[in-house]
C-alpha positions as CSV (number, residue, x, y, z in Angstrom):
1,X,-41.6,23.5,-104.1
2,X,-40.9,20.7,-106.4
3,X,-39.4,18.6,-104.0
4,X,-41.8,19.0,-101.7
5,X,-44.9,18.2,-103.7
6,X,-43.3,15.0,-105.1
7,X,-42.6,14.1,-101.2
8,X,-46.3,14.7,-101.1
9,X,-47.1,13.0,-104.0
10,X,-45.7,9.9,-102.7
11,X,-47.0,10.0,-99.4
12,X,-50.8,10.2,-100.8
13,X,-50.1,7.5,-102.9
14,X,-49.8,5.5,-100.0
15,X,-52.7,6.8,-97.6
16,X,-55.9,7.6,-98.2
17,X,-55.8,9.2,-95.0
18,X,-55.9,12.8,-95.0
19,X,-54.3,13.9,-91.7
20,X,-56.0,17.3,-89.7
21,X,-52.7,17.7,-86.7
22,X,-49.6,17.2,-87.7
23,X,-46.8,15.5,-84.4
24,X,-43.2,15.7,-84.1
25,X,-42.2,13.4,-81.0
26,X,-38.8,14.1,-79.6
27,X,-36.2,12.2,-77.7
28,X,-37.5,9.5,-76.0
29,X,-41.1,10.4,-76.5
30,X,-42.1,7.8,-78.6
31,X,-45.0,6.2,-76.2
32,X,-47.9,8.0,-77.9
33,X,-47.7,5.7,-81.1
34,X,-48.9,2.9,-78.8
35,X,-52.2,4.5,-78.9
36,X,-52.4,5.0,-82.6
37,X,-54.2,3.4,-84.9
38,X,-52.0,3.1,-87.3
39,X,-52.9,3.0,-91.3
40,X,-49.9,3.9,-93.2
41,X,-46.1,3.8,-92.0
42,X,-43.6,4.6,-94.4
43,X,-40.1,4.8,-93.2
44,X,-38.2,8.4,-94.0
45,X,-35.8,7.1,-96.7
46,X,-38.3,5.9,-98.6
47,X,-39.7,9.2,-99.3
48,X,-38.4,11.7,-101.7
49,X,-36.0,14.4,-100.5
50,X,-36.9,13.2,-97.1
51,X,-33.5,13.3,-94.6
52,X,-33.1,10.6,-92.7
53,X,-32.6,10.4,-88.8
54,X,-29.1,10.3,-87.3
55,X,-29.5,10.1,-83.7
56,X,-29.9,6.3,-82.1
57,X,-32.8,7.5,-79.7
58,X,-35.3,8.3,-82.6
59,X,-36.7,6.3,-84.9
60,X,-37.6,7.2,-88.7
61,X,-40.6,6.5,-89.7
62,X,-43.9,8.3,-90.9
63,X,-47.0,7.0,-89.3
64,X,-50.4,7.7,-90.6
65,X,-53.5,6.6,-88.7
66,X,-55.7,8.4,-86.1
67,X,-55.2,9.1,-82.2
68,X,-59.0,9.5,-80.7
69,X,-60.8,9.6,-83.9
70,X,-58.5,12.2,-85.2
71,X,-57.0,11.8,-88.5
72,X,-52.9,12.6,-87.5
73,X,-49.5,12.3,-89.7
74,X,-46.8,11.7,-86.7
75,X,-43.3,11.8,-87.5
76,X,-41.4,9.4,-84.9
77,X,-38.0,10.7,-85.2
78,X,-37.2,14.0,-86.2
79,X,-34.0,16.1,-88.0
80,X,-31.6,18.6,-86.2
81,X,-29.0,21.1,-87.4
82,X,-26.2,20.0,-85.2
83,X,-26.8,16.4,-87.7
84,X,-25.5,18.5,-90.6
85,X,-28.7,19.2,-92.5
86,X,-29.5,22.5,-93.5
87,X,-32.7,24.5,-91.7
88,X,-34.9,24.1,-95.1
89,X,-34.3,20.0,-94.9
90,X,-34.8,19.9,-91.2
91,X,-38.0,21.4,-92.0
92,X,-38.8,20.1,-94.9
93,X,-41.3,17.6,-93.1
94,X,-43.1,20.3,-92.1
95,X,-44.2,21.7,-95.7
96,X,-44.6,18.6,-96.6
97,X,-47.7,18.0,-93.7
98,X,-49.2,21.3,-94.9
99,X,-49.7,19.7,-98.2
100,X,-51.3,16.7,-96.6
101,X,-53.7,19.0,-95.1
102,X,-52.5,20.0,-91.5
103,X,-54.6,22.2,-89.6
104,X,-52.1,22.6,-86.6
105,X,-49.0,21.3,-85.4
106,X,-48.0,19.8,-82.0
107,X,-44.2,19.2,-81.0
108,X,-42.4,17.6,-78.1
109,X,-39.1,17.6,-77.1
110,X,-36.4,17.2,-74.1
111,X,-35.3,20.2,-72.7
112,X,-32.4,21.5,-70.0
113,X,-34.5,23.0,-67.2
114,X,-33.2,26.6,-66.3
115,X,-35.7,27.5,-64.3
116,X,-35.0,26.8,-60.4
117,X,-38.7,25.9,-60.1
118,X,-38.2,22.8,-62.5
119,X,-37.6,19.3,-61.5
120,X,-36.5,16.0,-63.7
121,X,-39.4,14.7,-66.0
122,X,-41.4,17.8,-65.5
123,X,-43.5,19.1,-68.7
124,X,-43.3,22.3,-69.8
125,X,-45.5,23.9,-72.7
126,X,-43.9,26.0,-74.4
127,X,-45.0,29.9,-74.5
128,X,-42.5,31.6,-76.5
129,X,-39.1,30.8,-77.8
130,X,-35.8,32.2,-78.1
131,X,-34.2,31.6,-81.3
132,X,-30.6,31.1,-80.9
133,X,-29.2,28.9,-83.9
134,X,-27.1,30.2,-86.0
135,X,-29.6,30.0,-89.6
136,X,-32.9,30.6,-90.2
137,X,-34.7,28.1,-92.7
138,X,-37.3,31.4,-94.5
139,X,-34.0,32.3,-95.1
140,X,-33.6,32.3,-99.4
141,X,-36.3,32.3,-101.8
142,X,-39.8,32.8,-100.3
143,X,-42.7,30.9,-101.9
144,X,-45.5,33.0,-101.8
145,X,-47.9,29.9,-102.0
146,X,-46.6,28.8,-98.4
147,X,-46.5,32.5,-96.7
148,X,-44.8,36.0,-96.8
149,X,-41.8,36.8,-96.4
150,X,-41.3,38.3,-93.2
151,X,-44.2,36.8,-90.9
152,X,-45.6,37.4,-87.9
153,X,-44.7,36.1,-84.8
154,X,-46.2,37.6,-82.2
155,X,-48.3,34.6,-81.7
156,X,-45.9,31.8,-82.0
157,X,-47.7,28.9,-79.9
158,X,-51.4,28.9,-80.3
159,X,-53.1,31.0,-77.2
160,X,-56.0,28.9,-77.3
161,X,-54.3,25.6,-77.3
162,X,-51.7,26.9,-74.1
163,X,-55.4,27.6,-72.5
164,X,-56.8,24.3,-73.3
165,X,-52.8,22.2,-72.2
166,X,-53.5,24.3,-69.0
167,X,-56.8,23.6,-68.2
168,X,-56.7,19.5,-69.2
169,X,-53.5,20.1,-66.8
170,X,-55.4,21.1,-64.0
171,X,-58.0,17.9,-64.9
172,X,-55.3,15.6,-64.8
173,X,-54.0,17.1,-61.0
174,X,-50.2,16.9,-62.5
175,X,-48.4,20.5,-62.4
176,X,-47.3,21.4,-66.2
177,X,-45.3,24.5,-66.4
178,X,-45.8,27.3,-69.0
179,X,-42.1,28.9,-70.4
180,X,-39.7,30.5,-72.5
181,X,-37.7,27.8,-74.5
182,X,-34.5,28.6,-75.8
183,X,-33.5,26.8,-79.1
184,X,-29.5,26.7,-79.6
185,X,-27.5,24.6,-82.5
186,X,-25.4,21.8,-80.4
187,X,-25.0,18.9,-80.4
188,X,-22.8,20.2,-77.5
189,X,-24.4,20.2,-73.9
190,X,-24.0,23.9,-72.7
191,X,-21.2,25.4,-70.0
192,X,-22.2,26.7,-67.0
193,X,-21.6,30.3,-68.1
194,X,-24.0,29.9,-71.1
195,X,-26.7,28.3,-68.9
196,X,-26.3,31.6,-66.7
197,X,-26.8,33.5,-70.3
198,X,-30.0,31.6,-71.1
199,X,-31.4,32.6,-67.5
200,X,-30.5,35.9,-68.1
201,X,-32.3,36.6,-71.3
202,X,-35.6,34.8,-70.2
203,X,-35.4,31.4,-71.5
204,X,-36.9,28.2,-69.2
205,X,-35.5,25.7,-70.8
206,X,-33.1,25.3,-73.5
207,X,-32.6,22.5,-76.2
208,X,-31.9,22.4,-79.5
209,X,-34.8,21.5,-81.8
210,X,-38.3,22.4,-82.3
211,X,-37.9,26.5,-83.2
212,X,-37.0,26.3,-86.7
213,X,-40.0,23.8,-87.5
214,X,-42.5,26.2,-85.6
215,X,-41.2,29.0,-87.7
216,X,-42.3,27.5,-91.0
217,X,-45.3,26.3,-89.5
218,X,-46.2,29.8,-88.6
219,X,-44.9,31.1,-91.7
220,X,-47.9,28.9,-93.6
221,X,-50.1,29.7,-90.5
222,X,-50.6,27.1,-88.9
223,X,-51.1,27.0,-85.0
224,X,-48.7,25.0,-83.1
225,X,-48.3,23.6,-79.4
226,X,-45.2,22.4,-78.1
227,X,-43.8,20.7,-74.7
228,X,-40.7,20.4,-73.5
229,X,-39.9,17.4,-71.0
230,X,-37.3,18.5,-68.7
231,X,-34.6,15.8,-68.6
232,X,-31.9,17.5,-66.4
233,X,-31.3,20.4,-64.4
234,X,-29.3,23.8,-65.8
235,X,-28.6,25.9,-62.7
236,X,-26.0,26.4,-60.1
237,X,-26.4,23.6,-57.5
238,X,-28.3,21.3,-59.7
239,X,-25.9,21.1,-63.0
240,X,-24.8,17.5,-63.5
241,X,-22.5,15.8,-66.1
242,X,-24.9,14.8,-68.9
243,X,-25.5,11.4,-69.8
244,X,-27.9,9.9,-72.8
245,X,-29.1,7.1,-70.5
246,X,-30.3,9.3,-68.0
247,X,-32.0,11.8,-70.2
248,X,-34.0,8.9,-72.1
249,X,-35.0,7.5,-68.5
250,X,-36.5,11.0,-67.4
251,X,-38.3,11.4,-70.8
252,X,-39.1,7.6,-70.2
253,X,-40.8,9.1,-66.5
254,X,-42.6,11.5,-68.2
255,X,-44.1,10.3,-71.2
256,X,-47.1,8.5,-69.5
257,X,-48.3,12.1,-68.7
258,X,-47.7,13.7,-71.9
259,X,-49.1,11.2,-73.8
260,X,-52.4,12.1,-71.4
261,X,-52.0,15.4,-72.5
262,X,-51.3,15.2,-76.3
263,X,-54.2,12.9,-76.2
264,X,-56.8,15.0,-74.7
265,X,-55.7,17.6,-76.7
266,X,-57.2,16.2,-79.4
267,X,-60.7,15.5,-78.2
Protein backbone atom coordinates (compact mmCIF):
# COMPACT_ATOMS: atom_id res chain seq x y z
CA UNK A 1 0.00 0.00 0.00
CA UNK A 2 2.97 2.14 0.54
CA UNK A 3 4.36 1.75 -2.68
CA UNK A 4 1.52 2.42 -4.32
CA UNK A 5 0.52 5.67 -2.70
CA UNK A 6 4.00 7.17 -3.17
CA UNK A 7 3.47 6.04 -7.00
CA UNK A 8 0.43 8.11 -6.57
CA UNK A 9 1.99 10.77 -4.77
CA UNK A 10 4.28 11.45 -7.54
CA UNK A 11 1.94 11.18 -10.23
CA UNK A 12 -0.41 14.08 -8.66
CA UNK A 13 2.51 16.01 -8.21
CA UNK A 14 2.74 16.25 -11.77
CA UNK A 15 -1.02 16.67 -12.98
CA UNK A 16 -3.59 18.53 -11.75
CA UNK A 17 -5.68 16.41 -13.76
CA UNK A 18 -7.75 14.12 -11.99
CA UNK A 19 -8.56 11.22 -14.49
CA UNK A 20 -12.46 9.58 -14.36
CA UNK A 21 -11.47 6.05 -17.03
CA UNK A 22 -8.57 4.66 -16.72
CA UNK A 23 -6.84 2.83 -20.57
CA UNK A 24 -4.52 0.07 -21.06
CA UNK A 25 -3.63 0.02 -24.98
CA UNK A 26 -2.11 -3.27 -26.11
CA UNK A 27 0.10 -4.38 -28.91
CA UNK A 28 0.00 -2.21 -31.59
CA UNK A 29 -2.81 -0.20 -30.41
CA UNK A 30 -1.35 2.85 -29.76
CA UNK A 31 -3.42 5.10 -32.42
CA UNK A 32 -5.87 6.51 -29.89
CA UNK A 33 -3.16 8.85 -28.25
CA UNK A 34 -3.35 10.80 -31.42
CA UNK A 35 -6.65 12.03 -30.35
CA UNK A 36 -5.62 12.97 -26.87
CA UNK A 37 -5.10 15.95 -25.56
CA UNK A 38 -2.41 15.42 -23.74
CA UNK A 39 -1.47 17.39 -20.23
CA UNK A 40 0.99 15.27 -18.37
CA UNK A 41 3.29 12.41 -19.84
CA UNK A 42 5.56 10.87 -17.54
CA UNK A 43 7.49 7.99 -18.70
CA UNK A 44 7.14 4.53 -16.41
CA UNK A 45 10.67 4.56 -14.93
CA UNK A 46 10.28 7.74 -13.61
CA UNK A 47 7.61 6.68 -11.34
CA UNK A 48 8.12 4.92 -8.16
CA UNK A 49 7.84 1.15 -8.02
CA UNK A 50 6.58 1.42 -11.45
CA UNK A 51 7.99 -1.66 -13.84
CA UNK A 52 9.07 -0.84 -16.91
CA UNK A 53 8.02 -2.18 -20.40
CA UNK A 54 10.08 -5.01 -22.00
CA UNK A 55 8.48 -5.68 -25.19
CA UNK A 56 9.79 -3.42 -28.50
CA UNK A 57 6.02 -2.94 -29.68
CA UNK A 58 4.95 -0.89 -26.61
CA UNK A 59 5.89 2.09 -25.44
CA UNK A 60 6.22 3.30 -21.65
CA UNK A 61 4.82 6.14 -20.85
CA UNK A 62 1.84 7.59 -18.71
CA UNK A 63 -0.25 10.11 -20.49
CA UNK A 64 -2.58 12.32 -18.73
CA UNK A 65 -4.92 14.57 -20.75
CA UNK A 66 -8.58 14.10 -21.93
CA UNK A 67 -10.16 12.10 -24.99
CA UNK A 68 -13.70 13.98 -25.78
CA UNK A 69 -13.82 16.11 -22.82
CA UNK A 70 -13.14 13.21 -20.59
CA UNK A 71 -10.47 13.52 -18.05
CA UNK A 72 -8.42 9.91 -18.88
CA UNK A 73 -4.96 8.41 -17.39
CA UNK A 74 -3.74 6.01 -20.48
CA UNK A 75 -1.00 3.75 -19.98
CA UNK A 76 0.78 3.27 -23.55
CA UNK A 77 2.54 0.16 -22.95
CA UNK A 78 1.60 -2.24 -20.54
CA UNK A 79 3.49 -5.31 -18.19
CA UNK A 80 3.08 -9.09 -18.68
CA UNK A 81 4.01 -12.17 -16.70
CA UNK A 82 5.87 -14.00 -19.32
CA UNK A 83 8.37 -10.46 -18.82
CA UNK A 84 9.27 -11.85 -15.43
CA UNK A 85 7.30 -9.55 -13.19
CA UNK A 86 5.22 -10.87 -10.68
CA UNK A 87 1.10 -10.57 -10.97
CA UNK A 88 1.04 -7.75 -7.98
CA UNK A 89 3.70 -5.52 -10.27
CA UNK A 90 1.94 -6.19 -13.54
CA UNK A 91 -0.92 -4.78 -11.78
CA UNK A 92 0.38 -2.45 -9.87
CA UNK A 93 -0.71 0.37 -12.42
CA UNK A 94 -3.90 -0.57 -11.84
CA UNK A 95 -4.05 0.43 -7.97
CA UNK A 96 -2.26 3.06 -8.65
CA UNK A 97 -5.28 4.69 -11.24
CA UNK A 98 -7.79 3.88 -8.46
CA UNK A 99 -5.99 6.34 -6.36
CA UNK A 100 -6.08 8.89 -9.01
CA UNK A 101 -9.70 8.56 -9.08
CA UNK A 102 -10.78 5.99 -11.77
CA UNK A 103 -14.29 5.34 -12.22
CA UNK A 104 -13.88 2.47 -14.80
CA UNK A 105 -11.32 0.83 -16.70
CA UNK A 106 -11.15 0.05 -20.50
CA UNK A 107 -8.42 -2.48 -21.95
CA UNK A 108 -7.29 -3.50 -25.36
CA UNK A 109 -5.23 -6.12 -26.53
CA UNK A 110 -4.24 -8.63 -29.51
CA UNK A 111 -5.71 -11.79 -29.37
CA UNK A 112 -5.46 -15.48 -31.28
CA UNK A 113 -8.87 -15.87 -32.85
CA UNK A 114 -10.32 -19.48 -31.94
CA UNK A 115 -13.48 -18.97 -33.05
CA UNK A 116 -13.99 -20.16 -36.85
CA UNK A 117 -16.34 -17.16 -37.23
CA UNK A 118 -13.28 -14.70 -36.70
CA UNK A 119 -11.24 -13.06 -39.38
CA UNK A 120 -7.74 -10.98 -39.18
CA UNK A 121 -8.15 -7.43 -37.59
CA UNK A 122 -11.63 -8.28 -36.34
CA UNK A 123 -12.65 -6.70 -32.73
CA UNK A 124 -13.86 -8.63 -30.21
CA UNK A 125 -15.26 -7.27 -26.75
CA UNK A 126 -14.60 -9.19 -24.34
CA UNK A 127 -17.56 -10.98 -22.31
CA UNK A 128 -15.94 -13.20 -19.91
CA UNK A 129 -12.53 -14.64 -19.50
CA UNK A 130 -10.81 -17.75 -18.71
CA UNK A 131 -8.07 -17.46 -16.37
CA UNK A 132 -5.30 -19.67 -17.26
CA UNK A 133 -1.96 -18.25 -15.83
CA UNK A 134 -0.32 -19.90 -13.63
CA UNK A 135 -0.64 -16.91 -10.36
CA UNK A 136 -3.17 -14.84 -9.31
CA UNK A 137 -2.07 -11.24 -8.18
CA UNK A 138 -5.10 -11.08 -4.78
CA UNK A 139 -3.01 -13.76 -4.09
CA UNK A 140 -1.02 -12.73 -0.35
CA UNK A 141 -2.09 -10.07 1.95
CA UNK A 142 -5.47 -8.45 1.12
CA UNK A 143 -5.91 -4.74 1.79
CA UNK A 144 -9.12 -4.29 2.96
CA UNK A 145 -9.02 -0.46 1.86
CA UNK A 146 -8.85 -1.77 -1.93
CA UNK A 147 -11.55 -4.78 -1.62
CA UNK A 148 -12.27 -8.19 0.03
CA UNK A 149 -10.70 -11.00 -0.18
CA UNK A 150 -12.45 -13.31 -2.24
CA UNK A 151 -14.57 -11.01 -4.70
CA UNK A 152 -17.12 -11.40 -6.97
CA UNK A 153 -16.88 -12.11 -10.32
CA UNK A 154 -19.85 -12.88 -11.77
CA UNK A 155 -19.82 -9.63 -13.46
CA UNK A 156 -16.40 -9.36 -14.78
CA UNK A 157 -16.88 -6.84 -17.89
CA UNK A 158 -19.48 -4.16 -17.25
CA UNK A 159 -23.03 -5.31 -18.80
CA UNK A 160 -23.92 -1.91 -19.49
CA UNK A 161 -20.77 -0.93 -21.22
CA UNK A 162 -20.87 -4.51 -23.59
CA UNK A 163 -24.59 -2.95 -24.38
CA UNK A 164 -23.41 0.45 -25.13
CA UNK A 165 -19.77 -1.28 -27.41
CA UNK A 166 -22.71 -3.14 -29.18
CA UNK A 167 -24.98 -0.69 -29.95
CA UNK A 168 -22.14 2.25 -31.08
CA UNK A 169 -21.17 -1.08 -33.04
CA UNK A 170 -24.17 -1.32 -34.89
CA UNK A 171 -23.90 2.86 -35.47
CA UNK A 172 -20.66 2.46 -36.85
CA UNK A 173 -22.04 -0.63 -39.60
CA UNK A 174 -18.57 -2.61 -38.71
CA UNK A 175 -19.40 -6.18 -37.09
CA UNK A 176 -17.66 -6.36 -33.45
CA UNK A 177 -17.88 -9.77 -31.90
CA UNK A 178 -18.82 -10.49 -28.28
CA UNK A 179 -16.51 -13.58 -26.58
CA UNK A 180 -14.87 -15.59 -24.15
CA UNK A 181 -11.11 -14.62 -23.91
CA UNK A 182 -8.74 -16.97 -22.67
CA UNK A 183 -5.66 -15.42 -20.70
CA UNK A 184 -2.61 -17.91 -20.61
CA UNK A 185 1.25 -17.02 -19.31
CA UNK A 186 3.50 -17.26 -22.68
CA UNK A 187 5.48 -15.61 -24.17
CA UNK A 188 5.19 -18.94 -26.16
CA UNK A 189 2.63 -18.89 -29.25
CA UNK A 190 0.35 -21.98 -28.47
CA UNK A 191 0.42 -25.74 -30.27
CA UNK A 192 -2.23 -26.84 -32.18
CA UNK A 193 -3.34 -29.32 -29.48
CA UNK A 194 -3.72 -26.39 -26.86
CA UNK A 195 -5.59 -24.20 -29.35
CA UNK A 196 -8.05 -27.35 -29.65
CA UNK A 197 -8.06 -27.17 -25.56
CA UNK A 198 -9.02 -23.46 -25.65
CA UNK A 199 -12.03 -24.25 -28.14
CA UNK A 200 -13.03 -26.87 -26.06
CA UNK A 201 -13.41 -25.11 -22.82
CA UNK A 202 -15.26 -21.95 -24.34
CA UNK A 203 -12.67 -19.54 -24.90
CA UNK A 204 -12.80 -17.03 -28.37
CA UNK A 205 -9.73 -15.89 -28.36
CA UNK A 206 -6.77 -16.45 -26.35
CA UNK A 207 -3.73 -14.04 -25.43
CA UNK A 208 -1.93 -13.52 -22.68
CA UNK A 209 -2.57 -10.21 -20.89
CA UNK A 210 -5.40 -8.26 -19.73
CA UNK A 211 -7.12 -10.98 -16.92
CA UNK A 212 -5.03 -10.29 -14.05
CA UNK A 213 -5.48 -6.40 -14.40
CA UNK A 214 -9.38 -6.80 -14.63
CA UNK A 215 -9.18 -8.93 -11.56
CA UNK A 216 -7.88 -6.19 -9.38
CA UNK A 217 -9.94 -3.72 -11.02
CA UNK A 218 -12.95 -5.76 -9.98
CA UNK A 219 -11.53 -6.52 -6.83
CA UNK A 220 -11.74 -2.40 -5.92
CA UNK A 221 -14.95 -2.45 -8.12
CA UNK A 222 -14.42 -0.84 -10.71
CA UNK A 223 -16.33 -1.65 -14.08
CA UNK A 224 -14.17 -2.63 -16.95
CA UNK A 225 -14.52 -3.07 -20.82
CA UNK A 226 -12.05 -4.78 -22.82
CA UNK A 227 -11.35 -5.67 -26.72
CA UNK A 228 -9.43 -8.00 -28.16
CA UNK A 229 -8.13 -7.33 -31.90
CA UNK A 230 -7.78 -10.56 -33.48
CA UNK A 231 -4.29 -10.69 -35.14
CA UNK A 232 -4.15 -14.28 -36.46
CA UNK A 233 -6.14 -17.24 -36.82
CA UNK A 234 -6.08 -20.42 -34.05
CA UNK A 235 -8.03 -23.20 -35.82
CA UNK A 236 -7.45 -26.17 -37.95
CA UNK A 237 -7.10 -24.83 -41.65
CA UNK A 238 -6.31 -21.36 -40.65
CA UNK A 239 -3.17 -21.87 -38.08
CA UNK A 240 -0.13 -20.10 -39.56
CA UNK A 241 3.45 -19.71 -38.24
CA UNK A 242 3.35 -16.57 -36.15
CA UNK A 243 5.27 -13.65 -36.99
CA UNK A 244 5.51 -10.01 -34.96
CA UNK A 245 5.38 -8.10 -38.14
CA UNK A 246 2.28 -9.53 -39.21
CA UNK A 247 0.50 -9.29 -35.88
CA UNK A 248 1.42 -5.40 -35.52
CA UNK A 249 0.08 -4.91 -39.32
CA UNK A 250 -3.43 -6.56 -38.39
CA UNK A 251 -3.65 -4.55 -35.08
CA UNK A 252 -2.28 -1.62 -37.38
CA UNK A 253 -5.77 -2.65 -39.77
CA UNK A 254 -7.80 -2.48 -36.94
CA UNK A 255 -7.05 0.30 -34.80
CA UNK A 256 -8.88 2.99 -36.92
CA UNK A 257 -12.11 1.18 -35.81
CA UNK A 258 -11.30 0.77 -32.25
CA UNK A 259 -10.16 3.99 -31.75
CA UNK A 260 -13.97 4.88 -33.10
CA UNK A 261 -15.19 2.72 -30.55
CA UNK A 262 -13.05 3.57 -27.49
CA UNK A 263 -13.89 7.06 -28.44
CA UNK A 264 -17.56 7.01 -28.52
CA UNK A 265 -17.51 5.13 -25.53
CA UNK A 266 -16.72 7.88 -23.74
CA UNK A 267 -19.31 10.39 -24.86
Amino acid sequence: MQQIREAADYIKLHTQLTPETGIILGTGLGGLVASLKIETEIPYDDIPHFPVSTVDSHHGRLLLGTLQGKKVAVMQGRFHYYEGYSMRQVTFPVRVMKLLGIKQLFVSNAAGGLNTTFNIADLMVINDHINLQPANPLTGTNYNELGPRFPDMSQPYNSKLLAKAKQIAEQMNYPIHQGVYAAVPGPNLETPAEYKYLRIIGADAVGMSTVPEVIVARHMDIPCFAVSVITDLCFPGAIEEVKIDKILAAAAKAEPFLTELILNMLL
